[in-house]
C-alpha positions in Angstrom: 96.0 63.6 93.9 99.5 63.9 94.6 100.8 65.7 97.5 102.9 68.3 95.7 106.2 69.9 96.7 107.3 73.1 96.0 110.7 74.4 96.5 109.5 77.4 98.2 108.7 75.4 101.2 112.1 76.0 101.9 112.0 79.6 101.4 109.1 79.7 103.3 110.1 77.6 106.2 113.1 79.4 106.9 112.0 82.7 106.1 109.3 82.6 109.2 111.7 82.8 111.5 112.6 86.6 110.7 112.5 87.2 107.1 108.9 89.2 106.4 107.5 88.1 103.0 105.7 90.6 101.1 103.1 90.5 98.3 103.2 93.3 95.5 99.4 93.3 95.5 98.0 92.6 99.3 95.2 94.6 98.4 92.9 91.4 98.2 89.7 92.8 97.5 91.3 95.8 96.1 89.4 97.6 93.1 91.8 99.1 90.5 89.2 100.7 89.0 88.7 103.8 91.4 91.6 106.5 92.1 93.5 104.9 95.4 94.3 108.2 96.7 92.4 108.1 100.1 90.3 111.0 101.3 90.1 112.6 104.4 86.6 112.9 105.8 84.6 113.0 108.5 84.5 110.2 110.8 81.8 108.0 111.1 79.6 105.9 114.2 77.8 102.9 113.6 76.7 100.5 116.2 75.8 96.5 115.1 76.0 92.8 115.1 79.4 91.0 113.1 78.1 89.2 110.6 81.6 87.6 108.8 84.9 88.1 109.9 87.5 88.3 107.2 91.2 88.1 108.9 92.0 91.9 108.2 87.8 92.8 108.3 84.5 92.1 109.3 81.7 92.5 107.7 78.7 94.1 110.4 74.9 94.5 110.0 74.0 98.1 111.5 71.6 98.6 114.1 70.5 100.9 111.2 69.6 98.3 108.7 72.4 98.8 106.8 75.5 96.8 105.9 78.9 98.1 106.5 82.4 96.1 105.4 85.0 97.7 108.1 88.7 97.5 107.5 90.8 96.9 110.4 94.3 97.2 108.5 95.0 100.5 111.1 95.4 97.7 113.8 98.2 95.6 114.7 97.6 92.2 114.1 98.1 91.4 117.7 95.5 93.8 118.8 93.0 91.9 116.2 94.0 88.6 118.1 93.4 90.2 121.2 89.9 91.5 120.4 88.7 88.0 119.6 86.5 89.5 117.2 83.4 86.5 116.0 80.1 86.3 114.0 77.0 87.5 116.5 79.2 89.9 118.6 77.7 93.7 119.4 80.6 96.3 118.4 80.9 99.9 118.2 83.1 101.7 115.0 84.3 104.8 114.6 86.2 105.1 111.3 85.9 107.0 107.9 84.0 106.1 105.2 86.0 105.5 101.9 84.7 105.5 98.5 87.0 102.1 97.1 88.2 99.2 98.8 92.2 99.8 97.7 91.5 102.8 100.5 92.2 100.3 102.8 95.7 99.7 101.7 97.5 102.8 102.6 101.5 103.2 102.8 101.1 103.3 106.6 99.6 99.8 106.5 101.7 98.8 104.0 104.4 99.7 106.4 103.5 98.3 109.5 105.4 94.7 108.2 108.1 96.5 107.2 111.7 95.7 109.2 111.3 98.4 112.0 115.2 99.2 111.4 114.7 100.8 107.8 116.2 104.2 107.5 114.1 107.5 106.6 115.6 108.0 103.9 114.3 104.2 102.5 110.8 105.0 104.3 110.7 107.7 101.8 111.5 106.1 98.8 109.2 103.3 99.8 106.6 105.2 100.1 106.9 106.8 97.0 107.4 103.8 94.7 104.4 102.3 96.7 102.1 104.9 95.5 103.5 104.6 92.1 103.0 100.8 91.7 99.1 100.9 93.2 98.7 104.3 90.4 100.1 101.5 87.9 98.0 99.0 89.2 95.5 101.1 89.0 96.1 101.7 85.2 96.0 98.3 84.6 100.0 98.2 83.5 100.5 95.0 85.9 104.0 94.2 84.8 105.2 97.5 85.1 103.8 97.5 88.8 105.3 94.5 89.1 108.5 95.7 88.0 108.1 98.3 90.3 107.4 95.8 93.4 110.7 94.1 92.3 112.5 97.3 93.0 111.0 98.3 96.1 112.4 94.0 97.1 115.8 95.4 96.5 115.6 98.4 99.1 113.4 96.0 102.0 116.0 92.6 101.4 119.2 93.9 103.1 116.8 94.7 106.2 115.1 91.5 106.1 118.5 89.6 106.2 120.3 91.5 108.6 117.2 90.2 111.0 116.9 86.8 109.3 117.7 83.7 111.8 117.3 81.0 109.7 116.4 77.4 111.3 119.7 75.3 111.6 119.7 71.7 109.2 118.5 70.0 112.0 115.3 72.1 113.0 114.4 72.7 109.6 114.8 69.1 108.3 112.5 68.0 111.7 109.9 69.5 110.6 108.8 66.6 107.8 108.8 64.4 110.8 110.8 61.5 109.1 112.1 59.8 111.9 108.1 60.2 113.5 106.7 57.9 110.2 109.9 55.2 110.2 111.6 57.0 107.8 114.9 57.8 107.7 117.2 59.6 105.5 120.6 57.8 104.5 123.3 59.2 106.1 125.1 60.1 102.7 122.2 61.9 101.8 121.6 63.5 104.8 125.5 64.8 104.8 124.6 66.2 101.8 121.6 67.8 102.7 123.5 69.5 105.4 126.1 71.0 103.5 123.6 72.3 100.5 121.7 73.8 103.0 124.3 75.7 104.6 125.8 76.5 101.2 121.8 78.2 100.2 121.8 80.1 103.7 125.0 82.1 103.1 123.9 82.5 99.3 120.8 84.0 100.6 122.3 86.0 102.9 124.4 87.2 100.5 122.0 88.3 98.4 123.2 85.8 95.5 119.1 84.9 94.8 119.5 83.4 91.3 122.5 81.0 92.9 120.7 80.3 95.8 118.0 78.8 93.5 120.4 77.1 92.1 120.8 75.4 95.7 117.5 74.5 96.5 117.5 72.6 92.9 120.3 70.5 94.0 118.5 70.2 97.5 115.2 69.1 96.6 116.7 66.4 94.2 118.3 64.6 97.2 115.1 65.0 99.3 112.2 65.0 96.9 112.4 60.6 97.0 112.2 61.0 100.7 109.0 63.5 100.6 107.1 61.2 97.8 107.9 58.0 100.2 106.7 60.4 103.4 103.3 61.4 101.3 103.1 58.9 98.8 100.5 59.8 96.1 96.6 59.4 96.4 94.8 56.4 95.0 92.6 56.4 93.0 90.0 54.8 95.6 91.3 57.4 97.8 90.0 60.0 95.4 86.9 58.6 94.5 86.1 58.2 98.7 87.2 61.7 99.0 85.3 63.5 96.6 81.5 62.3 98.2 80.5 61.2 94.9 78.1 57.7 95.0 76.5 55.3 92.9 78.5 55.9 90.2 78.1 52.8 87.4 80.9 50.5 86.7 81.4 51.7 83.3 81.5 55.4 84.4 84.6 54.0 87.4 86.3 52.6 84.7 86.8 55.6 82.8 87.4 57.7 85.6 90.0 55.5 87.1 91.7 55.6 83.5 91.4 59.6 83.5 93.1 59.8 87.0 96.1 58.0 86.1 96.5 60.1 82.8 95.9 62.4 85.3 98.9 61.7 87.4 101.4 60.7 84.7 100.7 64.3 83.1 101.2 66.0 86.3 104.5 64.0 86.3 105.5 65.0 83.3 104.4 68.9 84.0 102.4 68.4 80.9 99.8 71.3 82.0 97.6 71.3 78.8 97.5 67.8 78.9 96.3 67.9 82.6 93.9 70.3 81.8 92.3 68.4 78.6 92.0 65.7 81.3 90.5 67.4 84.0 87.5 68.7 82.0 87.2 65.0 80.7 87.1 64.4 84.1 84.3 66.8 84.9 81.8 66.1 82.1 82.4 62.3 82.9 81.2 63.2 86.8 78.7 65.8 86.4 75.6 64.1 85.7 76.5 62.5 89.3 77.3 66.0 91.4 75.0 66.2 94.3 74.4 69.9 94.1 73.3 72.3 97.1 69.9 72.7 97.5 68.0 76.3 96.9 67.9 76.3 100.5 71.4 75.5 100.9 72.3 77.7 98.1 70.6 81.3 99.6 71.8 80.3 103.5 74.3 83.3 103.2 72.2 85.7 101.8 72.3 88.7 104.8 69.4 90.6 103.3 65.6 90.2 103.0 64.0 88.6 99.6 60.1 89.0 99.0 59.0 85.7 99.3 57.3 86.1 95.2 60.8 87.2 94.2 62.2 84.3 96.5 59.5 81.2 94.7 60.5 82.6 91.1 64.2 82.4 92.4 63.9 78.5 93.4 62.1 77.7 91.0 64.8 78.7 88.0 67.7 77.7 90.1 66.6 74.1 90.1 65.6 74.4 86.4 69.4 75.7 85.8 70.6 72.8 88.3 69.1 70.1 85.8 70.4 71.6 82.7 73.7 72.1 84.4 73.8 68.3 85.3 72.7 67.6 81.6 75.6 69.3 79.5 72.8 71.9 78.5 75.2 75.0 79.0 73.5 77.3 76.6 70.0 76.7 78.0 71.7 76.8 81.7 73.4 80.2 81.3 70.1 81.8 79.9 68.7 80.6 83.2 71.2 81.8 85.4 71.3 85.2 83.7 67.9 85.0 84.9 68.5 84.0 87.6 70.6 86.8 88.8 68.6 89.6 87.2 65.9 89.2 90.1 69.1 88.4 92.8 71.8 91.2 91.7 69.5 94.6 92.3 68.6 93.1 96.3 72.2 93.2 96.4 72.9 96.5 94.8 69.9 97.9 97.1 72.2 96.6 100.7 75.0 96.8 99.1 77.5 97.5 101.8 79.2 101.1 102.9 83.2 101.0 103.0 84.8 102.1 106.9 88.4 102.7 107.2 88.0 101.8 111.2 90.0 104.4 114.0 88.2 102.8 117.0 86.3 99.9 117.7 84.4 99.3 121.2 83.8 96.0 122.1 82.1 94.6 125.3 83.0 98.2 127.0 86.4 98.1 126.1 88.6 101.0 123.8 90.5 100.1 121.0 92.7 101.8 119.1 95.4 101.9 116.6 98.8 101.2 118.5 102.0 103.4 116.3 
């Protein structure tokens, strides 16, 4: 498929080099459907093996027998570095245990990204408006929250700029690495590039967002030719190679290779339902051919014990379900699966894991803790 290009390359480009970007709804895993209001309680020890490491968390197999998903949003991400935390390693955890996941997500992680030179006063509104939008989030009123977020962007900007050293032309227009693939910008268009760029910078840091838009319209125009030339789009052999299907008959090629340009000519056009129409085309002309993962294959991340009678009945409907699936036989497939998962979802429900909001992790002898 074609490479695409966003204009927020830009935005995000630049804004690494001081401007922190923040997400109304970092909560990830969060559940909305649980009050977010963490508890205090007692802390917890548990002692075990890391399973899965999930950037922020890690997922840890007790020396209990039980399963425990720990949260390590309390620590900088440089101390998380630093612990070079991977899957087999012995650690010690000392945390609370918290009924919801969107426990995790506290103000005070919230604020650790937050541009250290905000005032008290802002710190305070912050915090309240935070709490607000995750008690809106939590009713399910997701535009108001957003809303919300939106406001909370108006306090945090003027901090984020007054830190914000934005690449010059030249370091930010290096990093496509033209002049590394024999490509070069004409010098008229390169003039031009210079100038719009500059002109979007002092927009931005004027806070003129909807203007500065503007900008990057005008300079993606100029550059977009370059970028399609620098990453030209995927053919259709290309595609074919890449996605591991084989043996496909000559007649089934045919109409595939007639789908993918469709394919591109929609995305072209930004004809989205068109695309879509053609994608599923795309799928029900391939599926009969999908090599799918084996039962084997399929349960290898399972962390918990199956009977082996439950385990037979389990392998034997999954490959049923694979064959209908690879058929067109949804109806019959779903009543499979449904099946399928009402011998799997209890086993999961019996280990399911217990939620720790981690204070202090030990690992290989050595203390860690929070750093405020």
């Amino acid at each position: 498929m074609k490479k695409p290009f966003k204009k927020t390359l830009m935005i995000a480009s630049a804004l690494t080099i001081g401007m922190a970007v923040f997400s109304p709804f970092q909560v990830g895993v969060a559940s909305a459907e649980k009050t977010i209001e963490a508890s205090v309680q007692k802390e917890q020890q548990i002692k075990g093996t890391i399973k899965f490491m999930f950037g922020d968390s890690c997922f840890i197999k007790g020396d209990d027998g039980k399963f425990y998903y720990v949260g390590l949003q309390k620590f900088a991400d440089e101390q998380i570095e630093q612990m070079n935390l991977v899957e087999g390693q012995q650690i010690s955890v000392e945390g609370s245990v918290l009924k919801d996941s969107s426990e995790f997500y506290t103000f005070e992680v919230y604020k650790k990204n937050l541009p250290k030179e905000i005032s008290k006063e802002d710190l305070k509104k912050l915090e309240i408006m935070y709490k607000e939008m995750q008690k809106l989030e939590q009713e399910k009123k997701y535009d108001e929250a957003d809303e919300m977020y939106q406001e909370m962007h108006k306090i945090i900007k003027p901090y984020e700029l007054a830190n914000w050293m934005p690449e010059s032309f030249e370091e930010y227009i290096a990093t496509y690495e033209f002049n590394g693939n024999s490509l070069v910008i004409k010098e008229s268009d390169n003039d031009q590039l210079k100038v719009i760029y500059e002109e979007w910078i002092k927009l931005e840091k004027g806070g003129k967002e909807e203007e500065a838009s503007k900008k990057l319209d005008e300079f993606y125009k100029i550059l977009d030719p370059y970028l399609e030339a620098l990453y030209p789009p995927q053919t259709f052999e290309e595609f074919i190679a890449e996605s591991g299907l084989k043996d496909l008959p000559e007649d089934v090629l045919t109409k595939l290779k007639t789908n993918f340009e469709e394919q591109q000519k929609a995305l072209k056009d930004d004809n989205d339902e068109l695309y879509e129409k053609l994608w599923d085309e795309y799928y029900q002309l391939i599926r009969p051919y999908i090599n799918s993962l084996s039962f084997d294959e399929y349960m290898s991340d399972i962390y918990f014990e199956i009977s082996t009678s439950d385990k037979e009945k389990l392998k034997e409907i999954y490959e049923e379900a694979i064959v209908l699936d690879r058929n067109g036989e949804d109806e019959k497939a779903e009543g499979k699966w449904e099946a399928f998962h009402t011998i799997l979802d209890p086993y999961y429900e019996a280990n399911k894991e217990i939620l720790i909001f981690a204070s202090k992790l030990t690992i290989n002898g050595h203390d860690y803790l929070p750093q405020h």
